[in-house]
DOVEX-820339 format. One record per residue (C-alpha): x, y, z; residue in one letter. Coordinates in steps of 0.5 Angstrom, whole numbers. Example, Ala and Ser with C-alpha at 12.3 -4.5 7.8 and 13.67 -1.06 7.14 Angstrom:
# residues 2
R      X      Y      Z  code
R     25     -9     16     A
R     27     -2     14     S
# end
This chain:
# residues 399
R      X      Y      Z  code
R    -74    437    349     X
R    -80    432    346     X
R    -85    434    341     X
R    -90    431    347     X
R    -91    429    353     X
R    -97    424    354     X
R    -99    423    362     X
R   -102    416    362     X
R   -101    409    360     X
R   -107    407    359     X
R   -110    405    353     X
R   -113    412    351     X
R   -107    415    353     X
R   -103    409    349     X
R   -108    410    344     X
R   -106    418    343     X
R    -99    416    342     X
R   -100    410    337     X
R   -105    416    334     X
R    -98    422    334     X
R    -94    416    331     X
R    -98    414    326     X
R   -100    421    324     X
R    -93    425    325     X
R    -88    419    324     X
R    -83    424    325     X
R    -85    427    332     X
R    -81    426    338     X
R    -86    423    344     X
R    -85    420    350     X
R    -91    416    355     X
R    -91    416    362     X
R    -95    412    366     X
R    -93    412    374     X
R    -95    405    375     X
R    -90    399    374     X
R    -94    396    368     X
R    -98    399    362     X
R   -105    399    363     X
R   -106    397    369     X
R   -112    401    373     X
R   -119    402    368     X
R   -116    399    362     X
R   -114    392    367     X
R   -120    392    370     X
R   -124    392    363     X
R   -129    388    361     X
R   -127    387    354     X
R   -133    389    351     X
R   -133    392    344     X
R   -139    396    344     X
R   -144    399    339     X
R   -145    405    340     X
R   -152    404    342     X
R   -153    407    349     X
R   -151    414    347     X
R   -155    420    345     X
R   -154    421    338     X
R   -149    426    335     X
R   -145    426    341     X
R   -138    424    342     X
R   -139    416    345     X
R   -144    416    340     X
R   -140    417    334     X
R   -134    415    337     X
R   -136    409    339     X
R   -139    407    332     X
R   -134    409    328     X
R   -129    405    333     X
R   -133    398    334     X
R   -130    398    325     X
R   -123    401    327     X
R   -122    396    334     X
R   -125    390    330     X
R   -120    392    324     X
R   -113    394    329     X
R   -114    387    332     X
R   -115    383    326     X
R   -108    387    323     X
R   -105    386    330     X
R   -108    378    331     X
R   -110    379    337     X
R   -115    374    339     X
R   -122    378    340     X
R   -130    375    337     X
R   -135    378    334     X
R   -140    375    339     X
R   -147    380    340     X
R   -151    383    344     X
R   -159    382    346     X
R   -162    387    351     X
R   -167    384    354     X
R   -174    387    356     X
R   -176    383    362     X
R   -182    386    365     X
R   -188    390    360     X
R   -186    397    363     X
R   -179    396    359     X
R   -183    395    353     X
R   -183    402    351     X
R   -176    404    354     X
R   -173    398    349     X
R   -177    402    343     X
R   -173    408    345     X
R   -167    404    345     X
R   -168    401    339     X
R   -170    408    335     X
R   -163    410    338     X
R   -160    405    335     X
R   -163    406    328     X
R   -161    414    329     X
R   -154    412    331     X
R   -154    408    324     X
R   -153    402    327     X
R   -155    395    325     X
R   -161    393    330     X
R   -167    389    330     X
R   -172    388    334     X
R   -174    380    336     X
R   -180    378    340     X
R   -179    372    346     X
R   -180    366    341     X
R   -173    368    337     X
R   -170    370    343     X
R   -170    364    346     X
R   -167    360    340     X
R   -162    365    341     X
R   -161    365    347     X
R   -165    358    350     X
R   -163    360    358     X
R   -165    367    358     X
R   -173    370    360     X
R   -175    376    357     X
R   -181    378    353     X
R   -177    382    347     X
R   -171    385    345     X
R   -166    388    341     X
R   -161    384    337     X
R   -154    387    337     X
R   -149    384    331     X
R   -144    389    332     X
R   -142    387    339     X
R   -137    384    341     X
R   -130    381    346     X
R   -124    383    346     X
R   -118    384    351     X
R   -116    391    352     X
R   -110    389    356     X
R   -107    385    349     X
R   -109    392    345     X
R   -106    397    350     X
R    -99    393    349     X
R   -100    393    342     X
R   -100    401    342     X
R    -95    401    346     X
R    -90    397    342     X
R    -92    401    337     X
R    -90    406    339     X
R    -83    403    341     X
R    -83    401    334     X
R    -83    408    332     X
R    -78    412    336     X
R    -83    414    341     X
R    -80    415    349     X
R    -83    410    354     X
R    -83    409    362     X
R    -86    406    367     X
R    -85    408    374     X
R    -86    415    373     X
R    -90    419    376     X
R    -92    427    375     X
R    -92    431    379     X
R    -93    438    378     X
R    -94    441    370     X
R    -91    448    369     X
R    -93    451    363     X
R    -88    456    360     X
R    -88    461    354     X
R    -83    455    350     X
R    -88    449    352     X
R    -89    444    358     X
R    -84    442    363     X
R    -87    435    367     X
R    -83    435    374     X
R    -84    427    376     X
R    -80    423    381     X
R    -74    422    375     X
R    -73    428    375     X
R    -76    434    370     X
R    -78    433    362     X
R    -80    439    357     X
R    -85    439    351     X
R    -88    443    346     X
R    -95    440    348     X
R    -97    436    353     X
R   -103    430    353     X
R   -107    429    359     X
R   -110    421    359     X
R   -108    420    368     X
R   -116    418    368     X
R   -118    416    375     X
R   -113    422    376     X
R   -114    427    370     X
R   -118    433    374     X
R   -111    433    379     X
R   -106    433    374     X
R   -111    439    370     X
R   -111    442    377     X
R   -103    441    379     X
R   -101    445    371     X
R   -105    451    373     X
R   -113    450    372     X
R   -119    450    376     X
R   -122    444    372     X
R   -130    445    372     X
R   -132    437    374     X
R   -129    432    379     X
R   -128    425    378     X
R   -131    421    383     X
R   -130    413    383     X
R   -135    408    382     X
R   -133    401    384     X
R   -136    396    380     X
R   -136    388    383     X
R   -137    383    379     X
R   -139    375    380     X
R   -136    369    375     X
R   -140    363    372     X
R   -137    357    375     X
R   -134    353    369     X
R   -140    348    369     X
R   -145    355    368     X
R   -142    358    361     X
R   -147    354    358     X
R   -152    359    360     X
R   -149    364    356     X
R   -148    365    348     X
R   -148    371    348     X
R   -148    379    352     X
R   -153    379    355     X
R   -157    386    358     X
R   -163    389    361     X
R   -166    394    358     X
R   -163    400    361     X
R   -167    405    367     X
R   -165    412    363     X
R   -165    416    368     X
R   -159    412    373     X
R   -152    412    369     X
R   -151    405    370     X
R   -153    400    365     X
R   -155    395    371     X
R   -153    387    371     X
R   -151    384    365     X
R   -147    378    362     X
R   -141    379    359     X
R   -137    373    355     X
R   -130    374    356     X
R   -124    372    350     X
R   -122    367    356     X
R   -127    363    356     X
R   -130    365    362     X
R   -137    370    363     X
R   -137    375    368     X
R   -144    377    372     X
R   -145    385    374     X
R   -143    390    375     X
R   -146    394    381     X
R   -144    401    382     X
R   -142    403    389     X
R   -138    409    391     X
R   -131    407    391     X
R   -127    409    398     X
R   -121    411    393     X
R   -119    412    386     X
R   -116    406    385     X
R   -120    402    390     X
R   -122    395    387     X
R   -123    392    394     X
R   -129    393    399     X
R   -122    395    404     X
R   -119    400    400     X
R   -119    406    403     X
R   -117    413    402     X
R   -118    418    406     X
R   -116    424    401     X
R   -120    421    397     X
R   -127    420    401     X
R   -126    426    404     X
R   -125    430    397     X
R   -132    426    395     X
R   -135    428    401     X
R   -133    435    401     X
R   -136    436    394     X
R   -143    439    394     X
R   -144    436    387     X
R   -144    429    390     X
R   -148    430    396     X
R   -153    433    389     X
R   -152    427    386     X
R   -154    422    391     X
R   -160    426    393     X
R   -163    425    386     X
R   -160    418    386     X
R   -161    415    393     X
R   -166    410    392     X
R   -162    406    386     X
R   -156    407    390     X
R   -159    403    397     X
R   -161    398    392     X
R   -154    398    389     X
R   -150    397    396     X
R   -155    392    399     X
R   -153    388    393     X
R   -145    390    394     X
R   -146    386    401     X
R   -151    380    399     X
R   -149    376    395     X
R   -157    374    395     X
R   -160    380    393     X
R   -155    381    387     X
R   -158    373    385     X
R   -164    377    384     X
R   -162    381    380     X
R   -159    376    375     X
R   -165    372    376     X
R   -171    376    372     X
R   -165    376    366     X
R   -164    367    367     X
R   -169    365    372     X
R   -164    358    373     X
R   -157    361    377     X
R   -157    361    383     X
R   -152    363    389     X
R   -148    357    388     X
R   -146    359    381     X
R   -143    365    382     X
R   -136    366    385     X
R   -133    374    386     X
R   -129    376    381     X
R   -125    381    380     X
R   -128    389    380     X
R   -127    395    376     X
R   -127    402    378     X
R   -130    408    374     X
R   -127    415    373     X
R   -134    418    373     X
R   -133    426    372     X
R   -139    430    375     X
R   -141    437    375     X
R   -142    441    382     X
R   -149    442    380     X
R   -150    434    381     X
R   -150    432    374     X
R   -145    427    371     X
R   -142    429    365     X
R   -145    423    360     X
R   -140    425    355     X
R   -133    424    353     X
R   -130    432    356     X
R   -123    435    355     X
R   -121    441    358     X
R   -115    446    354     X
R   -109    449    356     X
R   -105    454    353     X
R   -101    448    351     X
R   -104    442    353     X
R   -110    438    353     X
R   -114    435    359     X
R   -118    428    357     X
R   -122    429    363     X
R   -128    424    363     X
R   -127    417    358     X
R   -131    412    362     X
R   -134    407    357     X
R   -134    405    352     X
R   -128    409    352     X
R   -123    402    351     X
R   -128    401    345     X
R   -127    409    341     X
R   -119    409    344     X
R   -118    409    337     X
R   -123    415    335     X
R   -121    418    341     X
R   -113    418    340     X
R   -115    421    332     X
R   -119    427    336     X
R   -113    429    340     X
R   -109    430    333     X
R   -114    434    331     X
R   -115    438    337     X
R   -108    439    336     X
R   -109    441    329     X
R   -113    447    331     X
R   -107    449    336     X
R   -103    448    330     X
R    -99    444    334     X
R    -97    438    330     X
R    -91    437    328     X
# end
C-alpha cells in the first residue's frame, strides 16, 4: 500500500508530490497521469507566463499564492537551471475610460505588496516604443518560463527520491475504504492511506467517480492564439497587457514573449466543444451535452452574451482579432501573425452561473480534490503543492 496516490501528472499534481517528497522523504508516492507524457494537457499548453499576482482579490489563494510562488518559480529554476527571464509586464490604458479601472488595479497591487508603479505615455513609450497607450502600470516582477521544463524537473525529483511514476494509467474508479483509497485503473488496482486529485480538466469527474457530488463543474474554455512573424519580434520587449474589464473573467488579448524567442498574440476565450479541444473540430458529444445540460452555464452565458459574441467573432476572423490587437501597437497587421497553438482552460463554475475565481479544493474522508487551479495555477504550483501538505496535516495524514 502507498502512502499516496496522486491522480494528474500535471504541473500541480507533479508539484504536490515534489511538495510530499521534499517534506516527508520517507512516504511512499505514486503519480499517475493517463496521458503517454508528463504535463501535457493545461500545463503543454501554457503560456509560460511567471505572474505577479496582481489581478487577484487580496487575501485570497491566487493572490497570495501567486506572489509568494513568482520568488519560489524564479528560486526552483535558478536551483534547477532551467532557462526562463525576468522580463516584466506593462498594462496598458488605452483609451480614458480605463484610466479609473487601471488605478483600481495599481491599488491592488500595492494591497497585494507588490512592487508596482505607475508610468504615463512618454515613459511608456521609452519602454515600449511600438505600443499605444495613454498610461500604465510597470510590473518588474513578471516574467517567462517554460512550465513544461519545471513539470519534468518535479518529476525527476520525485523519481530521485523513490517516488512511483506512470504514465498510460488512467483512473478509473476511487473507492474510499475504512484503511485508505483503492485507485482502479486500466493496470490493474492501487491502494493508499490518501489520495491527491490534481486530473484538472477532469477534476469534478474523478470528485464524482470517489463517491462525492462536487458543487461546481468544469466547463472548458479554449484560448486561440496567433504568433509574430519572426521579422515582428521587435515590436515587443516585454508583456504587454490591457487594462482588464473587471466584470468578464478573462484578462483580454495581451503579448506575450516566449523563453523560445518567439511572442505569442492572444488569447480569446471560446467555449471549447471537449475538455481537451485545442482545435475548432475538436469535438465531444459528452462533453458539450454536459455543458449544455447545465443550468449554470445557460446563467453564465446570459450574463455574458455580449462579450462572449465579441470573443467567437474574433475566434473566426482573423481581422477582428487584429483590431483588438491594434489599440495595444496600432502597426501590426494581418499578415504579421500566423496561428499558434491554443490552450484550453478548466474553469469551475457554480450552478448558479458564478465562475468560481478562486483556487477550490474539495475534501474527502481520505482525499483531497483540487478542483479549480486555472492561471496563475503554472505560477503558485509550488505554493499550491505546499498547501496540500498542509491540509494534509489537518487529517493528520502525513507520514
Amino acid at each position: 500500500m502507498y502512502d499516496y496516490i496522486i491522480v494528474g501528472g500535471g504541473i500541480v499534481g507533479l508539484s504536490a508530490g515534489y511538495a510530499l517528497l521534499n517534506s516527508h522523504p520517507q512516504a511512499k508516492l505514486l503519480v499517475i497521469e493517463k496521458d503517454d507524457e508528463w504535463a501535457k494537457q493545461q500545463t503543454g499548453h501554457n503560456s509560460g507566463v511567471i505572474h505577479s499576482g496582481i489581478y487577484y482579490k487580496p487575501g485570497s489563494y491566487k493572490a497570495k499564492f501567486a506572489r509568494e510562488g513568482n520568488r519560489s518559480m524564479i528560486e526552483f529554476c535558478r536551483a534547477h537551471e532551467i532557462e526562463h527571464e525576468i522580463c516584466g509586464k506593462v498594462i496598458v490604458a488605452t483609451k480614458p475610460e480605463e484610466l479609473s479601472l487601471m488605478d483600481n488595479l495599481f491599488q491592488r497591487g500595492l494591497d497585494n505588496g507588490l512592487n508596482v508603479r505607475k508610468i504615463g505615455a512618454e515613459e511608456l513609450k521609452e519602454i515600449e516604443p511600438h505600443v499605444y497607450g495613454l498610461a500604465a502600470i510597470q510590473v518588474p516582477s513578471a516574467g517567462i518560463v517554460n512550465y513544461k521544463q519545471v513539470s519534468h524537473a518535479f518529476a525527476r525529483y520525485i523519481a530521485e527520491n523513490d517516488g512511483d511514476l506512470m504514465l498510460n494509467t488512467r483512473a478509473e474508479k476511487i473507492l474510499e475504504t475504512g484503511e485508505g483509497v483503492v485507485v482502479e485503473t486500466n493496470k490493474g488496482d492501487f491502494s493508499a492511506r490518501f489520495l491527491i486529485n490534481c486530473t484538472g480538466l477532469h477534476s469534478d469527474r474523478v470528485v464524482r467517480s470517489s463517491g462525492i457530488e462536487p458543487d461546481m463543474k468544469i466547463v472548458p474554455f479554449r484560448g486561440e492564439y496567433y504568433e509574430l512573424v519572426p521579422e515582428k519580434r521587435h515590436l515587443v520587449k516585454h508583456l504587454i497587457y490591457p487594462v482588464p474589464n473587471p466584470s468578464f473573467p478573462f484578462l483580454g488579448v495581451h503579448y506575450t514573449r516566449m523563453i523560445g524567442g518567439h511572442v505569442e498574440a492572444g488569447p480569446n476565450a471560446v467555449l471549447s466543444f471537449k475538455r481537451e479541444g485545442y482545435k475548432k473540430t475538436d469535438i465531444s458529444l459528452k462533453d458539450l451535452a454536459e455543458v449544455l445540460a447545465y443550468p449554470g452555464f445557460w446563467k453564465l452565458a446570459s450574463k455574458f452574451w455580449r462579450e462572449g459574441m465579441e470573443e467567437m467573432v474574433r475566434s473566426y476572423s482573423k481581422r477582428a482579432f487584429v483590431r483588438s490587437l491594434q489599440q495595444l501597437i496600432p502597426e501590426i497587421e494581418e499578415k504579421d501573425l500566423i496561428p499558434a497553438p491554443a490552450g484550453v482552460r478548466a474553469q469551475a463554475l457554480k450552478p448558479d452561473g458564478s465562475l468560481v475565481d478562486d483556487f477550490y479544493f474539495i475534501d474527502g474522508r481520505k482525499s483531497i480534490h483540487v478542483c479549480n487551479a486555472p492561471s496563475p495555477a503554472a505560477t503558485a504550483s509550488i505554493q499550491i503543492g505546499q498547501a496540500i501538505v498542509e491540509r494534509l496535516n489537518q487529517y493528520r495524514a502525513v507520514i
